[in-house]
N, C-alpha and C positions, 0 to 999 in steps of 0.2 A: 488512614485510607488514602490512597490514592487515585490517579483517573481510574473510573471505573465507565464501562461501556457495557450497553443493553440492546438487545435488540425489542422491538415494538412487537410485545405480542399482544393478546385479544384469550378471555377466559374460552372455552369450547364450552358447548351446551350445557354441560354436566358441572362446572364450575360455577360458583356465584357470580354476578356482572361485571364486579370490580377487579382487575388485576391489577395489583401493586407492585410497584417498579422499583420505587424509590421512598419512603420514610423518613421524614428528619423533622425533629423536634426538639425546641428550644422554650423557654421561659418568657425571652425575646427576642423578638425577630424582627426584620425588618424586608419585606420583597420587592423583586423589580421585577415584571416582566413585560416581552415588547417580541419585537422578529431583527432580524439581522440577512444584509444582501453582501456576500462576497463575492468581488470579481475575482474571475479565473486567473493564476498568474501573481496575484499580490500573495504579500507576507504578510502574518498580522501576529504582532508588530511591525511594523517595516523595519524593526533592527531591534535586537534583542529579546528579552520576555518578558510579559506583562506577570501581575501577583499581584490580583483581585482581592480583596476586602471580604468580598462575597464568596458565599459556597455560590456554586454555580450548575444549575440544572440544562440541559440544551436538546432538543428534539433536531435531530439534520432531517429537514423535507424533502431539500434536495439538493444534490453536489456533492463534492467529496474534498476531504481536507486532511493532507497529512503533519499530524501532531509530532512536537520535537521535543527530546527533551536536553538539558540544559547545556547537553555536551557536546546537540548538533545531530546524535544519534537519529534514525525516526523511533518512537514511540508507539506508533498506530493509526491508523488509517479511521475516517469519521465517514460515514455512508450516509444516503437516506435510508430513514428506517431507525437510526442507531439511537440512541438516547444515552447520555454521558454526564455523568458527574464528577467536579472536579473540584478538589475539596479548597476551600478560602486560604490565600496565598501560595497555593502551588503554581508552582513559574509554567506558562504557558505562551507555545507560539506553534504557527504553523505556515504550510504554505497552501494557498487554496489551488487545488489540481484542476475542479472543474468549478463554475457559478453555482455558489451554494446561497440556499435561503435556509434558516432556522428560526425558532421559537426559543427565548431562553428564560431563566427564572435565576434572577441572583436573590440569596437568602443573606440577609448580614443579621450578626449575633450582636 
């Protein structure tokens, strides 16, 4: 699997309370989570592409960031609202468009 992007919905009345986004389950695991502030204008990485260890969950609050993939290409645009999983060592980078904040969850096996 690759990046995969969600938007943030909410069950309607008639659905159970919980709507699930995302599923992942392992034997063992290991998680991190925390929030992240991107200034408008940076790269991240500043050269290259990073290839996390971790599966990686992320909630964008707010900002926007367009994601690259490894040929320079754009990939897709990260909004608020979006919720994104990127699976453990997929090469990742981008450029931040507007000041983004997010919530992230790294999963390692």
């Amino acid at each position: 699997m690759t990046m995969n992007i969600k938007k943030i919905t909410y069950p309607s009345p008639e659905e159970h309370y919980n709507k699930l986004l995302f599923h992942i389950k392992n034997k063992q695991v290991e998680f991190e989570f925390g929030t992240v502030f991107l200034k408008k204008g940076t790269r991240i990485p500043a050269q290259g592409f990073t290839k996390n260890p971790s599966h990686e969950i992320s909630v964008i609050q707010e900002g926007k960031i367009e994601m690259l993939n490894e040929d320079g290409t754009i990939k897709g645009y990260l909004h608020a609202g979006d919720v994104v999983y990127i699976k453990a060592l997929e090469a990742q980078a981008g450029n931040v468009i507007e000041n983004t904040r997010l919530i992230y969850t790294l999963i390692k096996q």
